[in-house]
Structure formats: C-alpha cells, structure tokens
C-alpha positions in Angstrom: 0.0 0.0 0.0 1.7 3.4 -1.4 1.9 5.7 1.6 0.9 9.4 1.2 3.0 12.1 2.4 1.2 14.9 3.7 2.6 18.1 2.7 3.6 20.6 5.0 2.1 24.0 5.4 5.7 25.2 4.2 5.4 23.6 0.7 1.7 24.3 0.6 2.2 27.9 0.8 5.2 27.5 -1.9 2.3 26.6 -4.5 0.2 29.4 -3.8 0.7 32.4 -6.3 -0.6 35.2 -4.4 1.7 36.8 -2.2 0.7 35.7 1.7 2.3 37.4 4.7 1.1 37.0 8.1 1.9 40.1 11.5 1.3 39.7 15.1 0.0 41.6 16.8 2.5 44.2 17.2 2.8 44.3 13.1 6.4 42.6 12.5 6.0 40.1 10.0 6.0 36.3 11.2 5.1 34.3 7.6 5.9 35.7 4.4 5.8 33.0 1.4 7.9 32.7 -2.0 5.1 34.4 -3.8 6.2 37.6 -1.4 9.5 37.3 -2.1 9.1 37.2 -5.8 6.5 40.0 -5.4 8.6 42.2 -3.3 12.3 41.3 -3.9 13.1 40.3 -0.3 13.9 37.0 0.9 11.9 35.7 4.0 14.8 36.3 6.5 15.4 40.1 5.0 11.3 40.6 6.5 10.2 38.3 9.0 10.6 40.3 12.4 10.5 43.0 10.8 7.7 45.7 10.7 5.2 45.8 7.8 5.4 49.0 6.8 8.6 48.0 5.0 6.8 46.9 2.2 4.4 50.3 1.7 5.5 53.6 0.1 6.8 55.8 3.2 3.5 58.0 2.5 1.2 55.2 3.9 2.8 54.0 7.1 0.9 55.9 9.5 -3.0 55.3 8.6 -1.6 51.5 7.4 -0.9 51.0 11.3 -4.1 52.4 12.2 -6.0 50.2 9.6 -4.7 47.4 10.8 -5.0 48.4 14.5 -9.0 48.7 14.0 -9.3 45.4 12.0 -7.5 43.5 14.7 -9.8 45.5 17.2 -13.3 45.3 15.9 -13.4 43.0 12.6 -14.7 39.2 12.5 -14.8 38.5 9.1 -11.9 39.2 6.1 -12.0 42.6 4.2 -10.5 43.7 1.2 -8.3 46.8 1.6 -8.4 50.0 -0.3 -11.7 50.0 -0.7 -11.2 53.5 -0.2 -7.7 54.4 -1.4 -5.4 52.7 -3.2 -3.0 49.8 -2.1 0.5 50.2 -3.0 3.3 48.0 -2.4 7.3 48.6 -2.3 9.8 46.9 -3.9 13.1 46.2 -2.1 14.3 48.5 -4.8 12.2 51.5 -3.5 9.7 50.9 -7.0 6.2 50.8 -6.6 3.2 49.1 -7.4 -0.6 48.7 -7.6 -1.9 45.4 -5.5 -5.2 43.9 -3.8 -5.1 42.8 -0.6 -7.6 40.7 1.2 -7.0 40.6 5.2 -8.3 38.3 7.7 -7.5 37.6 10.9 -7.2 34.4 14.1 -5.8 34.1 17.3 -3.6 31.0 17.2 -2.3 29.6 20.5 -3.9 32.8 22.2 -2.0 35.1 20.1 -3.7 37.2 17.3 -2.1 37.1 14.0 -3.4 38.9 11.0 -2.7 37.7 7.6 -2.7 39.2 4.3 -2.9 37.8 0.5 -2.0 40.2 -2.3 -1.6 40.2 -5.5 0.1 42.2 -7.9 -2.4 43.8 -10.3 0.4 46.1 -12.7 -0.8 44.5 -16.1 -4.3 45.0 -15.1 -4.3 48.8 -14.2 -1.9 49.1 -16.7 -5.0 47.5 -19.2 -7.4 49.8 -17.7 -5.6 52.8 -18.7 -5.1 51.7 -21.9 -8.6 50.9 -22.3 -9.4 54.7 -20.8 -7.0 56.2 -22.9 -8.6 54.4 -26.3 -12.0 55.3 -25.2 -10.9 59.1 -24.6 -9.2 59.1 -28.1 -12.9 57.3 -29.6 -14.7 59.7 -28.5 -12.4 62.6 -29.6 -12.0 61.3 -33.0 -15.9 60.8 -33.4 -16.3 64.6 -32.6 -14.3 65.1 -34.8 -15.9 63.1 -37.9 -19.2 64.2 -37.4 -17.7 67.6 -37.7 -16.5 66.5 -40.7 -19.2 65.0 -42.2 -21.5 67.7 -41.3 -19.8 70.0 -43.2 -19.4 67.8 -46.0 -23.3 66.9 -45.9 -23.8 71.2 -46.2 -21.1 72.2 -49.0 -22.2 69.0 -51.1 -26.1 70.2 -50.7 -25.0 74.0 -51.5 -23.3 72.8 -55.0 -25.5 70.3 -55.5 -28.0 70.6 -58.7 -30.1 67.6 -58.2 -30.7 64.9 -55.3 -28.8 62.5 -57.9 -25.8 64.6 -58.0 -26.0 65.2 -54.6 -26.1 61.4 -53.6 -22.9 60.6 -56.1 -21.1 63.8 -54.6 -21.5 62.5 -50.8 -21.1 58.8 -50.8 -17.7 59.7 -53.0 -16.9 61.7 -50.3 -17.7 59.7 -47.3 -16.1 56.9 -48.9 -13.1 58.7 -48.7 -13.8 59.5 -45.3 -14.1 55.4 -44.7 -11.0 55.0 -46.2 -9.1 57.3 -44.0 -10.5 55.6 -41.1 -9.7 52.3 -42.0 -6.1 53.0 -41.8 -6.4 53.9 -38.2 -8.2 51.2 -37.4 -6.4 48.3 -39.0 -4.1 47.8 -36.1 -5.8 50.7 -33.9 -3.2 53.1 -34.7 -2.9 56.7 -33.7 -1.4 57.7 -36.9 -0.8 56.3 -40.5 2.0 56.6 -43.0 1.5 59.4 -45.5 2.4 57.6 -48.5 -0.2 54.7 -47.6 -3.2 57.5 -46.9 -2.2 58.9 -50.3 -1.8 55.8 -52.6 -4.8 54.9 -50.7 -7.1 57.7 -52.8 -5.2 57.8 -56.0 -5.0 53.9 -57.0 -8.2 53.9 -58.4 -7.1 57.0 -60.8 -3.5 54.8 -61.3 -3.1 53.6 -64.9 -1.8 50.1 -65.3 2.1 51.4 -65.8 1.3 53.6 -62.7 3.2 56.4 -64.9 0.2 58.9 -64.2 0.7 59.0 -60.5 4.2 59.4 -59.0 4.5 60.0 -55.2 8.0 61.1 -52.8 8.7 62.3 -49.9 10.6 60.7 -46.8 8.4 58.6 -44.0 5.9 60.7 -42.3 3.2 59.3 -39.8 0.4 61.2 -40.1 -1.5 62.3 -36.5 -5.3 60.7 -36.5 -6.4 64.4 -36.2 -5.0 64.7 -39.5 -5.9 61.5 -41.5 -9.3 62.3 -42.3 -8.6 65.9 -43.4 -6.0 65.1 -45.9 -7.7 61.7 -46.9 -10.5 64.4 -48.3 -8.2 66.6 -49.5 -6.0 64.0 -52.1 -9.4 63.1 -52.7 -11.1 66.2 -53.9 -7.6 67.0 -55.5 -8.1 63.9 -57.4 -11.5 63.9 -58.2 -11.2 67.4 -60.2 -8.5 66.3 -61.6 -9.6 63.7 -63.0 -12.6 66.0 -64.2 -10.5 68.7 -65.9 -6.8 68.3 -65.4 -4.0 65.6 -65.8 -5.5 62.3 -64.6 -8.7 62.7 -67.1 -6.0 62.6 -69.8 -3.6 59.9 -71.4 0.0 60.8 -71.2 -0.3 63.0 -68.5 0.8 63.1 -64.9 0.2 63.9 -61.3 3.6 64.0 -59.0 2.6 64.3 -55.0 6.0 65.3 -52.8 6.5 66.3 -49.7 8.7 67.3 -47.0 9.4 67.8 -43.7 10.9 70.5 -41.5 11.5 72.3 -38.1 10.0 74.9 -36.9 10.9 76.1 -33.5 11.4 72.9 -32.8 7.3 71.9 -34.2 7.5 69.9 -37.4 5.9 70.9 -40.3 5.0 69.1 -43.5 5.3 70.5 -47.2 3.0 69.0 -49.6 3.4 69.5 -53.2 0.4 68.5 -55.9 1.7 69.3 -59.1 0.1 68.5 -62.8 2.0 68.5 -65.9 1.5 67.2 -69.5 -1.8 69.1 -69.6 -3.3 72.2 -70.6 -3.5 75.6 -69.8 -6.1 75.5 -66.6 -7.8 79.2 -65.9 -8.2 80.1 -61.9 -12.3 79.0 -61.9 -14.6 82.5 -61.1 -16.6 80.7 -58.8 -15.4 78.3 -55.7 -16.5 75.5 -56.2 -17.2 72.5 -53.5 -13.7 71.1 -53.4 -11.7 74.4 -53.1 -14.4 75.2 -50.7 -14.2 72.4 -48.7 -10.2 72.6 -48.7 -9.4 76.1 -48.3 -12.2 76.8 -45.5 -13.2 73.9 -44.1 -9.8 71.7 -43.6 -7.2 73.5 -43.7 -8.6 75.8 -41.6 -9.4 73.0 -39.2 -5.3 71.4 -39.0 -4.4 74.9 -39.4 -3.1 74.6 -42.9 -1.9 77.3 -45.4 -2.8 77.1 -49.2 -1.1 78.1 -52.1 -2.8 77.5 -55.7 -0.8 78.6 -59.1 -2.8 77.8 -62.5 0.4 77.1 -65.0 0.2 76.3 -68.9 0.1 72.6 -68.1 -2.1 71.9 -65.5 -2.5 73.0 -61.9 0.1 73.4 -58.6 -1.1 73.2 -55.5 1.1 73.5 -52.1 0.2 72.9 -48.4 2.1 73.6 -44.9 0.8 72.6 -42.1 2.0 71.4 -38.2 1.9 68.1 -37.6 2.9 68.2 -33.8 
C-alpha cells in the first residue's frame, strides 16, 4: 500500500501564487511565502521580524498602522483593503506598485495574528488605462468626424444641382472619409503613413504602368487628427483632376512630394500636388465644392496654409501645415 506524504504548510504555501504574509500583533511580519518574495524582492529572513510597513510607500505608514489596529480590534470577518484608497506595495528597490489585498484575521495559541494575501495587479491597471485612454481618443475622433461630415453633408447640398448629384457627390466623399479611417483602425493606430493615406485615394485613378501617378517624400506618420482631413483633401484634389486636369488625360501626370521641416522645434510638413503634360487651366470664377471644402473647411481645421498657381500645363497646388 503506497503511503501518502502529507505536505507541510511550508510547501503548501510554496504553491500558492498570491503573495501571503502574516503580523502579530505588534505588526512585525512572522510568515511571508515565496510568492512575497518574488512579489517584493526580499527574501523571507530580509522581513520576518521585521515591521510591515517596509513593504508600503513611506506615504502610507501611518494610517496603514491604524487600519490594521482597527481590524485586529473590531473586525470578525476578512475585508478587502483599499476600498477606499489605493494599495501600494514597495519593492526592495524602493519601485512601486498597484496590488489587492484581502485581510483576515485568528488568534492562534492565544495570540492574534493577521494575515494578508495580495496580488500584484500592474498589467491589469496598466490594461485599464489603456482601455481609458482608447475610449478618450474614440470619442475625440468621433467629434471630430461628425464635424466632418456635417460640413461635407452642407457644401455637397450647396453645389448640388439635383438629389442624384447630390447622392454621387457624398457617398464619393464619405467613402473617402471610410477609407481614411480604415487605416487607423487596421491595427488601432494613432497615426498612419502618409504615402499609404495617399496611394490609398489615387490607386483607383492609377493607370496600369502607374506612370500617371508618382508620389516622394521621406516617412511621415500622419497624427489621427490629420488622417481624415487630408484623406479628403487628395481626394477632392483627385476627383477634379480627373474631371478637368492631368489624370482625365492619357500621357499625362500627377507628381505628389512632400517634406518635412523644423519649426521652433514643431515639425511641419510641405506638400506638393503638381500636374503636368496638360493644358492651360484658368483660376475658376466661382469656388466651387472642393476648393471650398479645402481652403475653409480643412485647412482651416489642422491649421493649414494654401497656395494654388494655375500654370500652362495643368494645376500646382502647395500645403504647410504642423503636424505636432
């Protein structure tokens, strides 16, 4: 018959993940298992006899005592600490960190001892943050797409001639708009490469050679504020020139650069939209919607300046605008 060994309370509290230490009742540790030590950085000899405020930030010593002085007083049943602060524990290093702490109490042999399990919970506060910070940059963002798409919705009404144009117009546009997003939320990023958020808009105006459309510029990662406002803007660039300049035409060609430079120590991006190959293009009498919507609506918003020349072969169009 196999004979079972029982295990001793020793190797029992080896196995048990949580961090347990146990105080008499004058608070100077008397347990403190290999969970703690891993937790904490101190071996068991470095803390038993010693007091338990060694292992709190210096901040909390005094009302820790007194905590502990009215549960060993008054309570019966385990409690959870920090139910109305936070817990914090201290590393022999002096670092710090979030735990939870349940605390419960006996009198063995006549003497009271208190003990406490605790458990580091870093990752998970470290989680929560990142889930406030996501839903804080959510809601920002949506603020400002409706923005966007309000004004959309009003300057594609205003130049609209009939409810057929004006459906074609805005699902165009909000397409773009759906574009632009998508590239921020592939991998929920808070920014996207310009030269993606570009070819993004002009491969569908790309001929097979892709000879039309040439773009340059060094790596930029374009802020989220940003992506929307100049995902419209190649678009509506795009779209009129496909209507009346170089990418309606055979043989011609769209060249997109851009830049980057300091500016009291800000960056700033240059973007250059120039057509050649064309034909002489006269400055239009009337705004229309895409000038319209560039000049006052975005590039006011990122706080852009504009800069259109009509030359004898098609249009040049510059941007600057902060990207920090």
């Amino acid at each position: 018959m196999t004979q079972l060994i029982e295990p001793s309370a020793e190797d029992l509290l080896s196995l048990i993940g949580d961090g347990i230490v146990s105080i008499n009742e004058q608070g100077r540790v008397v347990l403190f298992n290999r969970a703690a030590e891993e937790m904490f950085g101190f071996t068991s000899a470095e803390v038993i006899g010693e007091p338990i405020e060694m292992l709190l930030p210096d901040r909390f010593h005094h009302t820790h005592r007194q905590e502990v002085h009215d549960y060993a007083v008054t309570a019966s049943a385990p409690r959870t600490m920090g139910h109305k602060r936070e817990v914090v524990g201290r590393r022999s290093d002096g670092s710090e960190f979030p735990v939870e702490a349940t605390l419960c109490r006996r009198a063995i042999d006549g003497t009271l001892v208190l003990t406490v399990a605790i458990r580091d919970v870093t990752e998970r506060r470290l989680l929560e943050e990142h889930r406030r910070v996501l839903n804080a940059e959510l809601q920002h963002r949506m603020k400002n797409l409706m923005a966007v798409i309000s004004s959309i919705v009003s300057l594609t009404a205003r130049a609209s001639s009939s409810v057929m144009a004006f459906r074609d117009s805005i699902q165009d546009r909000l397409l773009s708009v759906e574009r632009s997003n998508s590239l921020l939320l592939a991998e929920n990023a808070s920014e996207a490469d310009l030269h993606d958020l570009l070819n993004t808009e002009l491969a569908a105006y790309s001929d097979s050679g892709g000879g039309n459309v040439v773009l340059g510029g060094p790596p930029v990662s374009v802020p989220a504020r940003l992506v929307v406002a100049l995902s419209l803007i190649a678009h509506e660039l795009a779209t009129n020139s496909a209507k009346h300049g170089a990418l309606g035409r055979e043989g011609r060609q769209v060249a997109i650069t851009w830049s980057l430079h300091e500016d009291a120590g800000k960056q700033r991006l240059f973007l250059h939209w120039r057509e050649t190959g064309g034909h002489s293009i006269k400055s239009p009498a009337k705004q229309g919607f895409g000038t319209e919507l560039i000049e006052q609506s975005l590039c006011k918003a990122i706080q852009g300046k504009v800069q259109v020349d009509y030359h004898s072969d098609g249009l040049d169009w510059r941007m600057e605008l902060p990207l920090s």
